[in-house]
N, C-alpha and C positions, 0 to 999 in steps of 0.2 A: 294340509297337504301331506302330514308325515305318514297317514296315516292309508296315504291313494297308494295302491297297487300299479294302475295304467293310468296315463297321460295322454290326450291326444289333441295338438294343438291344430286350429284350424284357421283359415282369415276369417273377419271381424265381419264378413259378406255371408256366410254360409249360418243359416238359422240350426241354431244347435237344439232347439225348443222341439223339430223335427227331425226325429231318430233315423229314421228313411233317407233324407236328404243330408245331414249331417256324416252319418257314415258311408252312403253313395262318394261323397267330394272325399272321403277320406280315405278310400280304400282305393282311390282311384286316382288321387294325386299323392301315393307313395311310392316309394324304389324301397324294400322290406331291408335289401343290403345297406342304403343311404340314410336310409330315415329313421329306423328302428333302433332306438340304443335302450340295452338291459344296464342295470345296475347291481353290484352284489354289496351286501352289507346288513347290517343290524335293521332290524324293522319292530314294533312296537306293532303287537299284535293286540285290537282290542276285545276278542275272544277271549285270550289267554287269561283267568288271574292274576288280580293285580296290575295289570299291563302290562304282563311280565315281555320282554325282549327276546328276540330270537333270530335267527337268519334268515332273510330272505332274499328275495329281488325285487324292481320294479324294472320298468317299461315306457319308455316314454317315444310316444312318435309325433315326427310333424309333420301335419298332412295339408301344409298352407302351401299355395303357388312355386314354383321355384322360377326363379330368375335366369335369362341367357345367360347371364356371369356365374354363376351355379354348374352350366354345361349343359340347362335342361331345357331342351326347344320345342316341344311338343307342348302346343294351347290345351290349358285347361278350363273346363268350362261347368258350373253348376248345369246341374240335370234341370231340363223344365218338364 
């Protein structure tokens, strides 16, 4: 993981094996403002020699269900 650039968590229901339906449920069950959190900091680049360190970011979204208690009321549903 030190090594992932982006993140994108999904529920345990959505076939990540299918690149098309995977990211359908995920670009479609996020809020970009809510969901999306950057990070800055040291990253281990393994391009670099040696594995030399450097600054970067990463990215992490989750793109699982949200819950009435969340404030999020609109059904989400996998594509058939």
């Amino acid at each position: 993981m030190s090594l992932a650039k982006v993140i994108v968590v999904v529920d345990k229901d959505v076939n990540v094996r299918d690149p098309k339906e995977a990211w359908w449920v995920a670009l479609n069950h996020i809020d970009p403002e809510r969901d999306v959190r950057f990070t800055m900091g040291r990253s281990t680049c393994s391009i670099t020699p040696a594995g030399a360190s450097r600054n970067g970011s990463k990215m992490g979204i989750d793109a699982t269900r949200k819950w009435k208690e969340e404030g999020f009321t609109r059904e989400c549903r996998i594509r058939s």
